[in-house]
C-alpha positions in Angstrom: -73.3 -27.7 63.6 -72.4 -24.3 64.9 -73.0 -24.1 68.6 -73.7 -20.5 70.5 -74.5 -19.2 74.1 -77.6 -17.5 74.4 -75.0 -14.3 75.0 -73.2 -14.8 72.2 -76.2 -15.0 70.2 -77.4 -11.2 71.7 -74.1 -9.7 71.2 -73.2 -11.0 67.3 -76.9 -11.4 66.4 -75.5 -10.2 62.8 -72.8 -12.8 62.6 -75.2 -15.6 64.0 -77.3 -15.1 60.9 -74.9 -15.2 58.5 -73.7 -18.5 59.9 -76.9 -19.8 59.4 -77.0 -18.8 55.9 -74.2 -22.0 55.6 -75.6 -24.5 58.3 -78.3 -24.5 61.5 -76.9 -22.7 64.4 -78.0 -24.2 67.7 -78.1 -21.6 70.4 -77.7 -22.6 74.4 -78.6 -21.4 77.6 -76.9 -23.0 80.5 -75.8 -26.0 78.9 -79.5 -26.5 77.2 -80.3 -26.4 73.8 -83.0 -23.4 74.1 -83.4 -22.4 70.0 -81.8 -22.5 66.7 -81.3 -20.3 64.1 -81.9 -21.7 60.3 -81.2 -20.1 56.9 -84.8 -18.9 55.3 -84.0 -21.7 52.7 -83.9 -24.4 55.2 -87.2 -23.1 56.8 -88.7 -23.2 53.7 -87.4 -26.9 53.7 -88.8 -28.0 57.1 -92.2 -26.0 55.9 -92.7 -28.4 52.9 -91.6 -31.4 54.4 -94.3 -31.0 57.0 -97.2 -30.1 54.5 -96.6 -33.4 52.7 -96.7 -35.3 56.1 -100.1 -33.7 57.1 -101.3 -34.3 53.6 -100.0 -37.8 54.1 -101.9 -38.4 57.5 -104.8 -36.6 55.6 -104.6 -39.4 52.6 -103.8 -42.2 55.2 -107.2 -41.3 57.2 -109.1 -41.0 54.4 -107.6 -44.6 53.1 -108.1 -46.0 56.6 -111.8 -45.0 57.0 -112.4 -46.4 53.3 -111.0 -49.9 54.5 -112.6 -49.8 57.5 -116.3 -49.0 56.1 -115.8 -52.1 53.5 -114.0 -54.7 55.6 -117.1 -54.4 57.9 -119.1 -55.7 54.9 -116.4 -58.3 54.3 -116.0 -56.5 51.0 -112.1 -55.6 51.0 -111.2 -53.9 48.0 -108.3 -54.9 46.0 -105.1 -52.9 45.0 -103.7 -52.3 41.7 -100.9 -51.4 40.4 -103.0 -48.3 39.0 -103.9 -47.4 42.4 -100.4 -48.3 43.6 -98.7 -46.0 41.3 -101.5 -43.1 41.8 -100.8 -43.4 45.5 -97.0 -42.7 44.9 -97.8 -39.6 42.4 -100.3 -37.9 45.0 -97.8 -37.9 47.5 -94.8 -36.5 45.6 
């Protein structure tokens, strides 16, 4: 990873994005990582990979509360491969 002062940064702003265009430049202030600078592909990236980890704590929640409101019959339900494999396709 390409690694910048905060001053670099200010005075070749132009060339610090076009090295992020090829990898993540991580910009520093007094010795400190302070930001990074990231391609608009690889934000698009970190975007999706964080939807499908809130729409997996969603699912998981919603599982959870399910389990939780039949185990306190004692009435667990079992799972299938069915559900099994519809698990795996709603979180691709």
């Amino acid at each position: 990873m390409i690694r910048v002062t905060s001053v670099e940064a200010q005075n070749r702003f132009g060339e610090l994005i076009d090295k992020s265009l090829r990898e993540p430049v991580e910009v520093t202030r007094r010795g400190r990582t302070v930001a990074y600078v990231i391609s608009g592909e690889d934000m698009r990236e970190l975007m999706a990979v964080r939807k499908r980890r809130e729409e997996t704590v969603r699912w998981y929640s919603h599982y959870r509360d399910q389990v939780t409101s039949h185990s306190s019959s004692g009435n667990l339900p079992d799972l299938t491969d069915a559900d099994a494999n519809e698990l795996v396709h709603e979180l691709r």
